[in-house]
C-alpha positions as protocol buffer text, in pm:
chain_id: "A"
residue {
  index: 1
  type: UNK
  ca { x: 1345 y: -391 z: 1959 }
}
residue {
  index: 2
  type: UNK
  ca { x: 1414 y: -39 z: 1894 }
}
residue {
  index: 3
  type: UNK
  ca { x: 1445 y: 187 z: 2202 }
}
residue {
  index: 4
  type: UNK
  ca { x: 1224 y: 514 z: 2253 }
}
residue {
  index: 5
  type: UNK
  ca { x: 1465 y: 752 z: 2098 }
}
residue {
  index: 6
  type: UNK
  ca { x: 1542 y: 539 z: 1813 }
}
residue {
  index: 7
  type: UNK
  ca { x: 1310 y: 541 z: 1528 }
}
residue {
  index: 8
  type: UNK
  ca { x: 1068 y: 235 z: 1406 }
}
residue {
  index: 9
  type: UNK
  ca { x: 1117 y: 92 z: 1096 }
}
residue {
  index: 10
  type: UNK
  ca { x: 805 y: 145 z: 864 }
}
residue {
  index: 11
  type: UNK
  ca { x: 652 y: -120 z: 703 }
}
residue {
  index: 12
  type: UNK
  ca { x: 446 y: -119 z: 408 }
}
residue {
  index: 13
  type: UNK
  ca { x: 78 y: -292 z: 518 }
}
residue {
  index: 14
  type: UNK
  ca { x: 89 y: -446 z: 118 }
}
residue {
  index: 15
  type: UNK
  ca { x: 347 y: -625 z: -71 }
}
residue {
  index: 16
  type: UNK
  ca { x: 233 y: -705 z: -457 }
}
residue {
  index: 17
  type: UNK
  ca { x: 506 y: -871 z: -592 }
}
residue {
  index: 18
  type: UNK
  ca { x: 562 y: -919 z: -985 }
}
residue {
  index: 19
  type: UNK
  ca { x: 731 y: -1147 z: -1162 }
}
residue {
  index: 20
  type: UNK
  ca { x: 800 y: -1043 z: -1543 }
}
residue {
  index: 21
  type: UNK
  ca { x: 1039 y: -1183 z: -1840 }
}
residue {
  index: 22
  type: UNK
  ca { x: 1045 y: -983 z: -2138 }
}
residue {
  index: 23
  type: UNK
  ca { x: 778 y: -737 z: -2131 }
}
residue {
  index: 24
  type: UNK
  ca { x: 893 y: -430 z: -2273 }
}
residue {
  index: 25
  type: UNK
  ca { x: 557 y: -348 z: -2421 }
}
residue {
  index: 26
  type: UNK
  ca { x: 334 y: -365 z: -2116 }
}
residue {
  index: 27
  type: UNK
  ca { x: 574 y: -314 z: -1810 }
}
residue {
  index: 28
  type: UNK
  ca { x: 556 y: 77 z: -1795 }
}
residue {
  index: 29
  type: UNK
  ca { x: 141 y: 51 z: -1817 }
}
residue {
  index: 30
  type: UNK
  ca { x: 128 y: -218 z: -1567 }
}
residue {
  index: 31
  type: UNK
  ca { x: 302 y: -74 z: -1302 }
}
residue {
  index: 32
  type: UNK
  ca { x: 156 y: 338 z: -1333 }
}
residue {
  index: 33
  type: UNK
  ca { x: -164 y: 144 z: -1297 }
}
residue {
  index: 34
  type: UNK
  ca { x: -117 y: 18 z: -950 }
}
residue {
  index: 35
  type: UNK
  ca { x: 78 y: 310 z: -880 }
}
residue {
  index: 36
  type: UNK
  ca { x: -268 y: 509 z: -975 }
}
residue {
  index: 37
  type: UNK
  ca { x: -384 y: 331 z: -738 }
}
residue {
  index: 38
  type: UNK
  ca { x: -575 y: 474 z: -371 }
}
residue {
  index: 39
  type: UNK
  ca { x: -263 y: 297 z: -119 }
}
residue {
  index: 40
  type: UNK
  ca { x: -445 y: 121 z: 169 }
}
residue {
  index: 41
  type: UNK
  ca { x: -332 y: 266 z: 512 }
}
residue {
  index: 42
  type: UNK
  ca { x: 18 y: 160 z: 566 }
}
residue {
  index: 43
  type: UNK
  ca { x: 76 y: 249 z: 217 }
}
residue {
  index: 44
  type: UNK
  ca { x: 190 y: -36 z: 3 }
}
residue {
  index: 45
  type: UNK
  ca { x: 571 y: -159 z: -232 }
}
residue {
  index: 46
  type: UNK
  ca { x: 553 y: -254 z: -574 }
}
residue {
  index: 47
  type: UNK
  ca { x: 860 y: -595 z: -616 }
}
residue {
  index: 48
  type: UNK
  ca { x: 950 y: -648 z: -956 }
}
residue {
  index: 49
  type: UNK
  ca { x: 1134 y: -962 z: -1006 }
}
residue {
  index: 50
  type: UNK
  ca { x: 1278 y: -977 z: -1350 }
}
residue {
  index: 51
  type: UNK
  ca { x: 1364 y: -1265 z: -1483 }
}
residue {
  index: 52
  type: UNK
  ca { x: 1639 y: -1200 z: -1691 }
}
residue {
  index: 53
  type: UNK
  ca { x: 1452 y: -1021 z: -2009 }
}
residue {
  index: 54
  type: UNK
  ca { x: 1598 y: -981 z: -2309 }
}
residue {
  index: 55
  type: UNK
  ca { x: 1389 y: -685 z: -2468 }
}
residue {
  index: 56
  type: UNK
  ca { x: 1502 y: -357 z: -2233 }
}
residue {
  index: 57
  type: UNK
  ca { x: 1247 y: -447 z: -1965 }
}
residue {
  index: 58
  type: UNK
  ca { x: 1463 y: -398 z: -1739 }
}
residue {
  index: 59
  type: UNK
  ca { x: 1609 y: -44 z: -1825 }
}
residue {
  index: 60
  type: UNK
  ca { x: 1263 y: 40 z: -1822 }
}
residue {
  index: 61
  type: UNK
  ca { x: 1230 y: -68 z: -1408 }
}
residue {
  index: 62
  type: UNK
  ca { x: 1574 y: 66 z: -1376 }
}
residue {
  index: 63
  type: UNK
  ca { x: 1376 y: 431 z: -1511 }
}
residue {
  index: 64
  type: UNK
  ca { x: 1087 y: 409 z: -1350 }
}
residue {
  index: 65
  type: UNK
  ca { x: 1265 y: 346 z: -1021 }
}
residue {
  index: 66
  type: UNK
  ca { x: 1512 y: 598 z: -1003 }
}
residue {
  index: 67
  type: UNK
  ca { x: 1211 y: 852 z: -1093 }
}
């Protein structure tokens, strides 16, 4: 438990957790349209678990994460 002068850890109120393989051609679209989305309070994470794609999905998370 942290004391009062140390600070809380936030938590995101929302998890939405993705699982993908190979989907270089929707990825990108998917994931600007939750991130369009109004965040519930608490604000919310976006998980992407790749499985091991073959088609450059994966450099595209590695992008769009780093932005």
């Amino acid at each position: 438990m942290p004391s009062e002068s140390q600070p809380r850890e936030v938590r995101p109120a929302v998890s939405i957790v993705m699982p993908c393989r190979n989907e270089a051609g929707d990825i990108e679209a998917t994931l600007l349209s939750i991130l369009k989305q109004e965040p519930p309070l608490g604000g919310f994470e976006v998980v992407v678990a790749d499985g091991r794609s073959e088609d450059g999905t994966r450099s595209i998370l590695e992008r769009m994460s780093a932005a």
